[in-house]
N, C-alpha and C positions, 0 to 999 in steps of 0.2 A: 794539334799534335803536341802534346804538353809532353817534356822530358821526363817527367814524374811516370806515365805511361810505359815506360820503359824497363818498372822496377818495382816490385821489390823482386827477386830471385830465390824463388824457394829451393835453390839448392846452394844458399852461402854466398851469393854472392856473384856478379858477372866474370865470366873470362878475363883475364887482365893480363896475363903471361904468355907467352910464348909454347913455355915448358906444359903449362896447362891449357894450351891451343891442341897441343900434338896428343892428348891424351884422349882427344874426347871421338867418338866412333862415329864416322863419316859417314854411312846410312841414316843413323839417325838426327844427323845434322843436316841434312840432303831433305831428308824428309819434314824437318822444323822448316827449314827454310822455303820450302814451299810451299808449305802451310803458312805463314809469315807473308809473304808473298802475296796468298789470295787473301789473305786477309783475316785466317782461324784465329778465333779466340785466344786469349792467351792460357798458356799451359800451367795446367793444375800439378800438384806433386804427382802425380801418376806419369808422368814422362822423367826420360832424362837430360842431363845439365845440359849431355849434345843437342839432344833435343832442343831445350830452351834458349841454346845458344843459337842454332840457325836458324829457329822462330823470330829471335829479336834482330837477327842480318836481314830476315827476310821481308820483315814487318817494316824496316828501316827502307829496301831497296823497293819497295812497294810504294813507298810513298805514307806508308799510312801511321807511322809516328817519328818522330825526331830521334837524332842518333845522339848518345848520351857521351860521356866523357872516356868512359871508360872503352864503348867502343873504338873512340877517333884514338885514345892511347897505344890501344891493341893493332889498331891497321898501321899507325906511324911505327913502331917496334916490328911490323911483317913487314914493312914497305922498307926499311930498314935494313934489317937481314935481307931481303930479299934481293935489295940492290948490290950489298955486299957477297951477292951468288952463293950467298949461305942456307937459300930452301931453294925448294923444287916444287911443293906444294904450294895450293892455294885452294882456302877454306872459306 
């Protein structure tokens, strides 16, 4: 499970922000992610970023490649706010 697996993002780039956490549509994150999960290939430009973002959570919580930097930056910044009861949400 090489971290290189994890990237490159054909839509700019992974999730990093908070502000572009909250942006991205929850069906289609729901659905990356459990595709991720069983293990679907990785997603071609024909999805979206939501999309690719809970493909790489899910591909992550599956076991079946290593979590990169950018994701452990994004949970510590939610784990964060979160403890400061500043969300409600969990993505």
């Amino acid at each position: 499970m090489a971290e290189q697996d994890n990237t490159p993002c054909p839509y700019g780039g992974p999730v990093v922000t908070l502000a572009e956490l909250d942006t991205l549509d929850d069906d289609e994150l729901l659905e990356g992610y459990h595709d991720g999960r069983a293990n679907e290939p990785q997603p071609s430009g024909n999805r979206s970023k939501s999309y690719w973002h809970g493909w790489r959570n899910g591909m992550v919580d599956g076991g079946h490649m290593e979590g990169d930097a950018a994701q452990r930056e994004l949970a510590r910044a939610y784990l964060a706010q979160h403890r400061a009861g500043l969300t409600t949400n969990v993505r």
